[in-house]
C-alpha positions in Angstrom: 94.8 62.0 93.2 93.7 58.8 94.5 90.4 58.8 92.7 93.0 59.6 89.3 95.2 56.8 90.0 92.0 54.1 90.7 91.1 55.4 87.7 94.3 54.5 86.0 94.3 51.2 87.5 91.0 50.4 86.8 91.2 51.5 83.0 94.5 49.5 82.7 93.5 46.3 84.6 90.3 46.1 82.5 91.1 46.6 79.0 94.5 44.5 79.6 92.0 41.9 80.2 89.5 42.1 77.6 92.5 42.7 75.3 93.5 38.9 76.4 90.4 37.3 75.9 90.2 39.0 72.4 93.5 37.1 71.6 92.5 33.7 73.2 89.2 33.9 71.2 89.9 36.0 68.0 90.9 32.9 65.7 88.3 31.0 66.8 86.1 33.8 66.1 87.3 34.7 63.0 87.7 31.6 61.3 84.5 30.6 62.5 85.6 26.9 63.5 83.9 26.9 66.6 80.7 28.6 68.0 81.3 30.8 70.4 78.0 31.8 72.6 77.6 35.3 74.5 77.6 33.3 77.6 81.3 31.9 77.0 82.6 35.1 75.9 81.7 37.0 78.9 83.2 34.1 81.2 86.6 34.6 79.2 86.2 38.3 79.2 85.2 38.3 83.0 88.5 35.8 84.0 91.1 37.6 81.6 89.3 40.9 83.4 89.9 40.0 86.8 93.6 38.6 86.2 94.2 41.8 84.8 92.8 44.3 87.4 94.6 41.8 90.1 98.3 42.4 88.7 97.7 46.0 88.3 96.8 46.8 91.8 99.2 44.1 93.2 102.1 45.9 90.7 100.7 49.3 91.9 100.5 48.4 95.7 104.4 47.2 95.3 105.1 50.8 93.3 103.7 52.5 96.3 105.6 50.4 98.8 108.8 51.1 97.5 107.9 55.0 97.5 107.7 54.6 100.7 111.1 52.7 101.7 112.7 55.1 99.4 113.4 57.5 102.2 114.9 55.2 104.6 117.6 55.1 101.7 118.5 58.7 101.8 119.2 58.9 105.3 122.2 56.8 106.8 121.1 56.4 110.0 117.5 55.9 111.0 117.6 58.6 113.5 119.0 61.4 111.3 115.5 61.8 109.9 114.0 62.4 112.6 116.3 65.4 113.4 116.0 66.3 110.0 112.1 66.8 110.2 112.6 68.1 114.0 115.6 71.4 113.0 112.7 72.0 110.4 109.9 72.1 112.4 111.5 74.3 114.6 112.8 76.7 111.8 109.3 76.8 111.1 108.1 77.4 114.5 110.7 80.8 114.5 109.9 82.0 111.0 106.1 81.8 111.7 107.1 83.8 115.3 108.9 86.5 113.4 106.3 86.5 110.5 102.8 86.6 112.8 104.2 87.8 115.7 104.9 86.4 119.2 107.6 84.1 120.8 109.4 82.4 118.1 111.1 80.4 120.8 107.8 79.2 122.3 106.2 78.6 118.7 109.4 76.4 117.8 109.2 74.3 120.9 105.6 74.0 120.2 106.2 72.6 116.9 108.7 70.2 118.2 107.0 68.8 121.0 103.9 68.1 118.8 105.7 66.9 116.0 107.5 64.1 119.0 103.8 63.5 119.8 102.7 62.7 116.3 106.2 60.5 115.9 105.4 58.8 119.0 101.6 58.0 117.5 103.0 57.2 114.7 105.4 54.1 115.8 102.4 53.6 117.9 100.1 53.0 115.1 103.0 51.1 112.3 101.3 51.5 109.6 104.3 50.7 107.6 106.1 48.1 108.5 
């Protein structure tokens, strides 16, 4: 997925940009007015290149921040999603008791205390913020 989507941003950033440069130099190259060397073209290619490739990963980078605010809309307090994610860990802490075998009860609280742990790393950590 991620390699997809560099992919994606790559292709787009790049022939955005060369697609520029072909339309600041195409009358000049058509026409023949001016003389355009190799060496200038690349430049323009390069700059038009770069630009491009920089507003497609800035663009992308916002894309993906706003996925991830997204669910702080859904919820209507903060807290609620965290007792969301908690009643389902624990429902799957007693379905995987009754379906393997052994103390749902045990496998439920299990689930819950190491899903607190990760929470816990996780406002640890921020990564989003």
């Amino acid at each position: 997925m991620i390699a997809s989507r560099l992919l994606f941003n790559v292709a787009l950033g790049l022939t955005d940009g060369l697609l520029t440069a072909l339309v600041l130099t195409a009358g000049v190259l058509f026409h023949g007015a001016t003389s355009v060397g190799i060496g200038q073209a690349l430049r323009v290619a390069a700059a038009a290149a770069l630009s491009g490739l920089f507003t497609v990963f800035v663009s992308d980078y916002a894309r993906l921040r706003g996925e991830l605010l997204e669910p702080a809309f859904i919820w209507p307090r903060p807290w609620t999603a965290f007792l969301a994610a908690s009643i389902t860990l624990a429902t799957i802490g007693l379905a995987l008791g009754r379906i393997v075998g052994g103390r749902s009860l045990v496998r439920a609280v299990l689930l819950l205390v190491g899903g607190a742990a990760i929470a816990l790393t996780g406002v640890w950590l921020d990564v989003v913020s």
